[in-house]
C-alpha positions in Angstrom: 100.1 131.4 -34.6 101.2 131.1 -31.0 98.7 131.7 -28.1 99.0 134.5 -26.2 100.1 133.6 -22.5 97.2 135.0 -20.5 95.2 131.6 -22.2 97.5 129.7 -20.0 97.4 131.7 -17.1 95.0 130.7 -14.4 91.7 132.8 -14.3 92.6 132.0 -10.2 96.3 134.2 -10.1 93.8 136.6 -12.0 90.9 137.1 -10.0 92.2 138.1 -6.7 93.4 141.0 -9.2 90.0 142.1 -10.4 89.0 141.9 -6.6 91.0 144.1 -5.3 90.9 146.8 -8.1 87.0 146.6 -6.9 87.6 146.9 -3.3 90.1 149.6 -3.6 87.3 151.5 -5.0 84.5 150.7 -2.5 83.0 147.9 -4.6 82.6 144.2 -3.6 84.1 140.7 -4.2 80.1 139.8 -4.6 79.8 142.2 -7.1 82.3 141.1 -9.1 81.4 137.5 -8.8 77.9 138.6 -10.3 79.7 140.5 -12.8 81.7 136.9 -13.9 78.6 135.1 -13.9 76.3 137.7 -15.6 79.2 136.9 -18.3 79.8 133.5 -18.6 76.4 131.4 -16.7 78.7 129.7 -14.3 76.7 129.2 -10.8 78.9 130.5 -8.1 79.5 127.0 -6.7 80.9 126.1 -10.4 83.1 129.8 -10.3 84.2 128.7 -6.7 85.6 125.2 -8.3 87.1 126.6 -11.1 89.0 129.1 -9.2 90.2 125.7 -6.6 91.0 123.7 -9.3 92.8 126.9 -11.3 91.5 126.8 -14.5 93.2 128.8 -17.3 91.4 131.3 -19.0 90.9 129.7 -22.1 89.1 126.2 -20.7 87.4 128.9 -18.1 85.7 130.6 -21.1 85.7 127.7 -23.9 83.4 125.6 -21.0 81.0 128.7 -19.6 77.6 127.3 -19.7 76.0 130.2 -21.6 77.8 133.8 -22.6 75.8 136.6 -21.9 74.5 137.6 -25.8 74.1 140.9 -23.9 77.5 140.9 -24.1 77.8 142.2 -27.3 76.9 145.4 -26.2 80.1 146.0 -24.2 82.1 149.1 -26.1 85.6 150.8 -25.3 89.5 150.3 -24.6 90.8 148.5 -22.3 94.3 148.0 -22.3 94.8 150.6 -25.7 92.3 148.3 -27.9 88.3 148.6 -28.3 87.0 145.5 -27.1 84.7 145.4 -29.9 87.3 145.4 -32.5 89.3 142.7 -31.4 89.0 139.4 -33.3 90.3 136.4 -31.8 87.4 135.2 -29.9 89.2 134.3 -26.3 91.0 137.3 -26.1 87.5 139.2 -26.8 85.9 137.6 -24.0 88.7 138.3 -21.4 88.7 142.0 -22.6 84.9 142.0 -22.1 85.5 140.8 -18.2 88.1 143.5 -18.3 86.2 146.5 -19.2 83.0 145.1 -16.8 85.3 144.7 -14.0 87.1 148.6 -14.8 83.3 150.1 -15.1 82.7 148.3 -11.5 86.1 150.3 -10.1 84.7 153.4 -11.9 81.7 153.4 -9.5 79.1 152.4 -12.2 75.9 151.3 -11.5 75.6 147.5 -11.7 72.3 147.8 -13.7 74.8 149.4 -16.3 77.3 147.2 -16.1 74.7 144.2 -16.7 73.5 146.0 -19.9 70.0 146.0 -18.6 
């Protein structure tokens, strides 16, 4: 089965992208780091590294310290699929940053977005 080509991609061409879909909306780059590290249990110096040394997505997620088990509780579509129905474990966890990172631009509270 061949990967799909966002698992190559660098989570660092990507992230400038979930930034500014925040800001354009009145939300923070801060806000999304917590978001990414509510998710995967990387400190921000260890998110700041990975983004320098452009990490793809798949090592960025195969090597967070600790995901979220909160994260379970994220539901809906993002991109046409429901996060929760996908199977492939990678592409599961980049839809879950996904769909945090579109509830962010939709002005939702961050105690909501954490699942707290």
């Amino acid at each position: 089965m061949k990967k799909h080509r966002i698992y190559t991609m660098s989570f660092a061409s990507v992230y400038p992208h979930y930034v500014a879909k925040a800001e354009k909306k009145g939300r923070t780059k801060t806000e999304v780091d917590q978001i990414i590290r509510w998710l995967t249990g990387y400190e921000q110096e260890a998110l700041e590294a990975l983004l320098e040394a452009k990490t793809n997505f798949e090592t960025f997620f195969a090597e967070a310290p600790q995901l979220n088990p909160s994260r379970e509780l994220i539901k809906g579509v993002v991109c046409g699929v429901r996060v929760e129905n996908i199977e492939e474990p990678t592409m599961r966890e980049i839809r879950y940053l996904d769909k945090l990172i579109d509830e962010l631009a939709r002005g939702k509270a961050m105690e909501k977005i954490l699942r707290k």
